[in-house]
N, C-alpha and C positions, 0 to 999 in steps of 0.2 A: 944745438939749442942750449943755453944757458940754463944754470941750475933754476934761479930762478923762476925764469920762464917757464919752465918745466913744471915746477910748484904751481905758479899760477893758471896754467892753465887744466890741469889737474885736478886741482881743489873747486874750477869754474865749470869744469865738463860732472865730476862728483854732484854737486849743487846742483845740476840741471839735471842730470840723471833721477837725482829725488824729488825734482819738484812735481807739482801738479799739476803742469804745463804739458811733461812726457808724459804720463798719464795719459791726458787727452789727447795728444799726438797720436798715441800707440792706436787709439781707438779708431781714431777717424783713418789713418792711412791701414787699419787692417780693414776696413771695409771699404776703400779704395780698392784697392792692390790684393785683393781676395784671400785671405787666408795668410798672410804670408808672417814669418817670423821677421822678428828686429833687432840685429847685433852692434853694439858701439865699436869704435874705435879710437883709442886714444889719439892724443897728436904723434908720439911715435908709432902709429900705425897697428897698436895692441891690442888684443881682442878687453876689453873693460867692461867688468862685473858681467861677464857674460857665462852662462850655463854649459856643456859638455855638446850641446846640441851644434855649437859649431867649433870644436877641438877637430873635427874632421877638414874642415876647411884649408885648404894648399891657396895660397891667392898673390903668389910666384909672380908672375909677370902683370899681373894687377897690381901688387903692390907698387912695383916699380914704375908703370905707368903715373898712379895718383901722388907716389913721391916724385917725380918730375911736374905735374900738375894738378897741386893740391887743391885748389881751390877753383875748377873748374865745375860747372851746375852741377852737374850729374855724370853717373858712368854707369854702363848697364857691362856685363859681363856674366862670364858663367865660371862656375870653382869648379871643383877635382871632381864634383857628382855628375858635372855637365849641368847642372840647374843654372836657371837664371834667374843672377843677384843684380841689383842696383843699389847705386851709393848718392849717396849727397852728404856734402863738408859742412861742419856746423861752424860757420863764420859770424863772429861778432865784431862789429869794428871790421879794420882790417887783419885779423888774427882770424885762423881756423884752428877752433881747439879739438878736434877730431871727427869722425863719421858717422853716419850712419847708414846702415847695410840693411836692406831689405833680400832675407836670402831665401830661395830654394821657389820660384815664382811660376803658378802653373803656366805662365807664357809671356811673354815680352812685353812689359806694359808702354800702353800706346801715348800719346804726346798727353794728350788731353789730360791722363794720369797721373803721367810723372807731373805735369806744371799743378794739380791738385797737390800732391803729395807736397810738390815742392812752395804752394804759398798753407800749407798748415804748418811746414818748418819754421817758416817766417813768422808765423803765426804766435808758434809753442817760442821760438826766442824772442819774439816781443813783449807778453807773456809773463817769460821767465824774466827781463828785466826788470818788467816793472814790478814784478816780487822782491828781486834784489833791490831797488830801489825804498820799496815800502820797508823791506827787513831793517837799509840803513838807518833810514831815516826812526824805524821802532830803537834803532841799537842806540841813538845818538838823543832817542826823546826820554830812552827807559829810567838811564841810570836818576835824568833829572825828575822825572814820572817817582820814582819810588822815595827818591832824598827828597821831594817834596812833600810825598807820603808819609814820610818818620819825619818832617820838623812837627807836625801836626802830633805826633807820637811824642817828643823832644815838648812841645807846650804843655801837654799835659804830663808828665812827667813834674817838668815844671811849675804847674800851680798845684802839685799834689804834694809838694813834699820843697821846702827850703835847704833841710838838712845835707851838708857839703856831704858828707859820707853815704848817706842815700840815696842822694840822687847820682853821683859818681857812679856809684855801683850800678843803678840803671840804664845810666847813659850805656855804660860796659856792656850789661848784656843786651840792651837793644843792638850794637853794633853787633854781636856775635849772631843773635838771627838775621840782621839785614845782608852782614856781611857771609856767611853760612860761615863761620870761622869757630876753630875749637878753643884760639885762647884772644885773648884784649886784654891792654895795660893801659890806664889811664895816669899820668903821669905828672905832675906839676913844678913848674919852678921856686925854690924857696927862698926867701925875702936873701939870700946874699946873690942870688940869680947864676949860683955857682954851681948848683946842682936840682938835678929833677927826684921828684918826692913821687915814689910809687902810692898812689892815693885807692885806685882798683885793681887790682889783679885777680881777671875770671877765666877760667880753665874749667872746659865740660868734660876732662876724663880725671880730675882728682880737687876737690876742695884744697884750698888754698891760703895759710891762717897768716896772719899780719906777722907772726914769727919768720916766716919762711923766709929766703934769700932772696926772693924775685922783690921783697919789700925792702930791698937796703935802697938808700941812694944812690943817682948814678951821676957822675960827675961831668958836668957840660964838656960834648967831645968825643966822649967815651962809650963806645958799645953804638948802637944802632940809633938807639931812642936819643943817645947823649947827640950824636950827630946832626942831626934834624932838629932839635933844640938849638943846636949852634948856628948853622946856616940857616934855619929858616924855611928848608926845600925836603917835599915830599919823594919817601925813595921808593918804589916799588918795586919787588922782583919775584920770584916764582911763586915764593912762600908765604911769601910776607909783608905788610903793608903799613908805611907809618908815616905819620902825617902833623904837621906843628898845631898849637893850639896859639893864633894871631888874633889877639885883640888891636892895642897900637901896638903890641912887642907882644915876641911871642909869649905866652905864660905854659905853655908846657906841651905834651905831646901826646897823643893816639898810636896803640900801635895794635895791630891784630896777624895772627899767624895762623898755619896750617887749615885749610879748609876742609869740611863734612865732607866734601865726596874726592878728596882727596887732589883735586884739580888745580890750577895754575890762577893765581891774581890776575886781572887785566886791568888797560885802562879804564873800564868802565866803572870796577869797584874802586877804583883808586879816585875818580871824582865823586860816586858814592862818597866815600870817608872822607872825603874834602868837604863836601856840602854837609854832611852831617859834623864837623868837626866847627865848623863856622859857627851852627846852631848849639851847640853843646857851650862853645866860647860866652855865649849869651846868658844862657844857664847858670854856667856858672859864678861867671860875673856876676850875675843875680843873685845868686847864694852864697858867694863872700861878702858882697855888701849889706848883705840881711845879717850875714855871721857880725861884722863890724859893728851893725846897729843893736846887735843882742849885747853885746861884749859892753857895748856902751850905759846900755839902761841898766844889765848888772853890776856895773861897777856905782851908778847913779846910784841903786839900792843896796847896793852895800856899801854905801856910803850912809845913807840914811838908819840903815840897822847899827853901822859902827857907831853911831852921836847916838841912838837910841839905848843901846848897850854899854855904853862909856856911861848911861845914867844908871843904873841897875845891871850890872855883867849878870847874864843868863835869863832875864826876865822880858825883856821885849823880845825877842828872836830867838830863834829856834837856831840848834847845831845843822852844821852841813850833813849831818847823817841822817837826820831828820826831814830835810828838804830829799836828798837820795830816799826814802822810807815812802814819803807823797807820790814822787816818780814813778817808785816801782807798784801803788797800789792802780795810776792812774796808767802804765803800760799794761798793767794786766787788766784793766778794763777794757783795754784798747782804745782807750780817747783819742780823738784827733791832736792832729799836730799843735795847732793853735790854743786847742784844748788845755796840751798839755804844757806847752811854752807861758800863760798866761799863769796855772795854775806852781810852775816854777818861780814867774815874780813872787806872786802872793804868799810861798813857803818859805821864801827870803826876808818879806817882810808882812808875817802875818797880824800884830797886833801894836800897831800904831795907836791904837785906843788908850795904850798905857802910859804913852808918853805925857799927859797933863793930870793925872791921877797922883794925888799923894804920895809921899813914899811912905808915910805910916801904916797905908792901907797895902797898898803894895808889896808889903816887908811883914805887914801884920801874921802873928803865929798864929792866931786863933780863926776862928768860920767868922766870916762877913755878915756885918748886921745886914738888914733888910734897906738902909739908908745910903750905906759903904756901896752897896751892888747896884743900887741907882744910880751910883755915882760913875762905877764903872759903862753901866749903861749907855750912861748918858755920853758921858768924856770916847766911848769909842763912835760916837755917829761925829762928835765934834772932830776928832782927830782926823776923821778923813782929808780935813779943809787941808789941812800937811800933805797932802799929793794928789790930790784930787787935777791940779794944775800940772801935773808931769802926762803927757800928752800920751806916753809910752804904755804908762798903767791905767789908763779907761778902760782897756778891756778887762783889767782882771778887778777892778774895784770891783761888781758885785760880791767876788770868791770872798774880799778882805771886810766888805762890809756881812757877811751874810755867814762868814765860817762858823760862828756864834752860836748859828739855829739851831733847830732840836726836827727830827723827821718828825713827831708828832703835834710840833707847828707850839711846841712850850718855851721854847727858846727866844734870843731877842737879835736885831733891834723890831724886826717887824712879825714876827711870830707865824714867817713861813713853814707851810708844812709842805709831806714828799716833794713831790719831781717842782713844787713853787721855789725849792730851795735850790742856787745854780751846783752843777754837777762838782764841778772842784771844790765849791763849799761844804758839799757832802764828805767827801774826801779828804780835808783839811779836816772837817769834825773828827773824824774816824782816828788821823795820826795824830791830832791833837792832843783829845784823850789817853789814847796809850803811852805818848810821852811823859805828859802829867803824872798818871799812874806810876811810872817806872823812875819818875826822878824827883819824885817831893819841890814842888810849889809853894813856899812860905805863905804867900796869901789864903791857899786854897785850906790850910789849916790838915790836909789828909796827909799819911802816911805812906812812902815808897812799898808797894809790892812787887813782886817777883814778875819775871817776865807771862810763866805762863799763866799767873792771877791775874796777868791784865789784859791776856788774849781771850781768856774765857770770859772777865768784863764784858769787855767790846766784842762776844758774841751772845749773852747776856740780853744784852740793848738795844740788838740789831730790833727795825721794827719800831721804837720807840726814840729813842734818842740819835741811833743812827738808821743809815739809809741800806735795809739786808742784801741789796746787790753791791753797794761798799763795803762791806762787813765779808759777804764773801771772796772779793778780792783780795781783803785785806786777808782770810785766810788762806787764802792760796800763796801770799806773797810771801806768810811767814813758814811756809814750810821748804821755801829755799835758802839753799846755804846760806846767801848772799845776804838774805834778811837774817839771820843772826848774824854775822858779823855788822849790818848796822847795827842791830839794838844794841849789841857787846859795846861797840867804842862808844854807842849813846851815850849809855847805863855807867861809862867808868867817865864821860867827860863830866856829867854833871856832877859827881862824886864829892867832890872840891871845891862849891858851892853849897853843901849841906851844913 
């Protein structure tokens, strides 16, 4: 018999052994055949998965018999005890992948018996196929069963979040629970198409910072991931699984390794990560085109602050640290994404109102007559007409029209009060004022104070002027590092403008 063969039939007699098929067998022929025990034999004739109860068993010139005529109905015989055994070959196809032995029998069982016996065999292996048949058909439905299940996972993923760097890292670790895997690299190609840019790298037995070496490039061709970037073709093998990222051309790669229970990749995860690599391809496409369309309106607005600022340096627009200062009041709120993307226009260019305002008034050293601040008034509801038409900032014109108000609803242009004022306005009031504070305003006629006279200001006011769950953000935000080093290069850019 061929090794093969050997194998398969093996692994086909195993399966049948466990199913639920022998089970019911066992049942029906012990209350046939009275009492009697049930020994396997493999295809070479071996006693399989069987108990001590027949180690006594000599079956010498039996054996030899049913190896000359293996596949004969039945054989009734007696072993080394003198008891009387019967056999029947468990044939499938034309293959007999071994026996089964009814041994130690209180007496010779009569025709009527064995042909009972012998159509429940029939029985348990038709049975057992149509189990094998249903397991294939679950092994050949599952993998697309569950990669169906996570695109559904992969969409929301997707309207939750545009950001290329978090949704990457999601994609990442959804693959390491679909796939039970301990590490995933998501991978991309970079505009010379000459190497792939480690964009995720998740490892469940050690964090893994953008310093480490798994994040250098790898250059088309090279190492695993570099390979499959080049060809084009998914490689699978014991450990490890990695798969192209095909849009028209490939743009990068998926790769995952060593699995939770310590076991061997197959084909079936290997179309897993295919069907999910498809979906993730969508994804992201989606979220570089959103990156392109942000990149674009930024540069539109800062286009718009640079002609604003070319008329007065430092008086229409705020410093880039300032806009970073808005950010981090409105992550520690936890704003939504939209939230906070819109409230990033509006910090780029928050006071458009000053662009058709005098410069006398503008520049003036002294407090604003009551005439001057009408003027102001008035000139920021007109300024909006200046972008009102840029299709990109309708969402955040409320924050640009309304940053003005007061929470106690004293402010202008409409003399919104609490939660009527929109949330980024509130937020924008909040960094407003402490900039003001910290870096003297010609027009506003007051004096630069110290940073932390202007934090105790703006907790001062919370309640009245500002909004006290902005005010508490805003004190959370300053007791991180990272907010003093903004206000530091704030505080020293304005300097040079006094």
């Amino acid at each position: 018999m061929k090794e093969f063969e050997k194998i398969e039939k093996q692994e086909f007699l195993t399966k049948f052994f466990k199913s639920g098929s022998i089970t019911a067998f066992k049942k029906l022929c012990s209350k046939i055949l009275k009492k009697s025990r049930c020994v396997f034999l493999d295809a070479e004739y071996k006693p399989f998965k069987c108990n001590s109860e027949c180690d006594h068993i000599k079956l010498g010139k039996y054996l030899a018999r049913l190896k000359s005529d293996p596949s004969r109905e039945y054989m009734i015989f007696k072993c080394s005890c003198n008891k009387i055994c019967l056999s029947f070959p468990i044939i499938q196809g034309s293959n007999v992948y071994g026996h089964i032995l009814f041994i130690h029998l209180d007496k010779e069982p009569k025709k009527a018996a064995i042909d009972a016996v012998k159509i429940c065999m029939d029985l348990a292996l038709k049975e057992f196929q149509k189990e094998q048949e249903l397991n294939k058909l679950y092994e050949t439905i599952r993998p697309r069963a569950i990669a169906l299940s996570t695109i559904h996972t992969i969409h929301r993923l997707l309207s939750s979040t545009l950001n290329m760097d978090e949704l990457i890292e999601r994609i990442a670790r959804l693959i390491l629970q679909v796939m039970r895997s301990r590490h995933c690299s998501i991978m991309l190609l970079d505009e010379s198409k000459k190497y792939l840019i480690p964009k995720a790298v998740i490892d469940l037995d050690r964090e893994i910072s953008k310093t480490d070496s798994q994040y250098k490039k790898i250059r088309l061709g090279v190492k695993l991931e570099g390979k499959v970037a080049k060809t084009g073709k998914s490689v699978l093998s014991r450990n490890s699984v990695c798969v192209p990222l095909v849009e028209e051309d490939i743009i990068g790669v998926i790769s995952t390794r060593d699995k939770t229970n310590d076991g061997s990749f197959d084909r079936f995860e290997l179309e897993i990560l295919i069907t999910l690599a498809e979906q993730a391809v969508i994804a992201i496409k989606n979220a570089q085109m959103y990156e392109e369309q942000e990149k674009m309106a930024y540069g539109s607005i800062k286009t718009l602050a640079a002609l604003l600022d070319a008329k007065s340096p430092n008086t229409f627009t705020h410093s880039d640290q300032f806009v970073r200062m808005v950010l981090a009041i409105a992550e520690e709120m936890r704003l939504s994404r939209e939230d906070i993307v819109n409230l990033h226009y509006s910090a780029l260019l928050p006071d458009t109102g000053k662009f058709n305002i005098p410069e006398e008034i503008l520049k003036k050293p002294g407090i604003l007559s009551i005439g001057e601040y009408d003027i102001i008034k008035k000139q920021h509801l007109e300024s909006l007409k200046i972008i009102e038409h840029l299709e990109f900032l309708k969402p955040a014109m409320p924050i640009i029209k309304h940053h003005h108000e007061k929470y106690d609803g004293t402010g202008y242009p409409d003399g919104l009060k609490g939660s009527q004022i929109p949330i980024g306005a509130r937020v924008m009031a909040v960094a407003n004022a402490f900039e003001a504070m910290i870096s003297v305003r010609p027009y506003e006629g007051s004096k630069k104070i110290s940073i932390s006279q202007a934090i105790k200001e703006i907790e001062r006011n919370k309640g009245t002027q500002f909004d006290p769950e902005v005010v508490g953000a805003f004190m959370g935000v300053t007791k991180k590092p990272e907010f003093e080093n903004i206000v530091e290069v704030s505080h020293e850019k304005h300097k040079k403008f006094i």
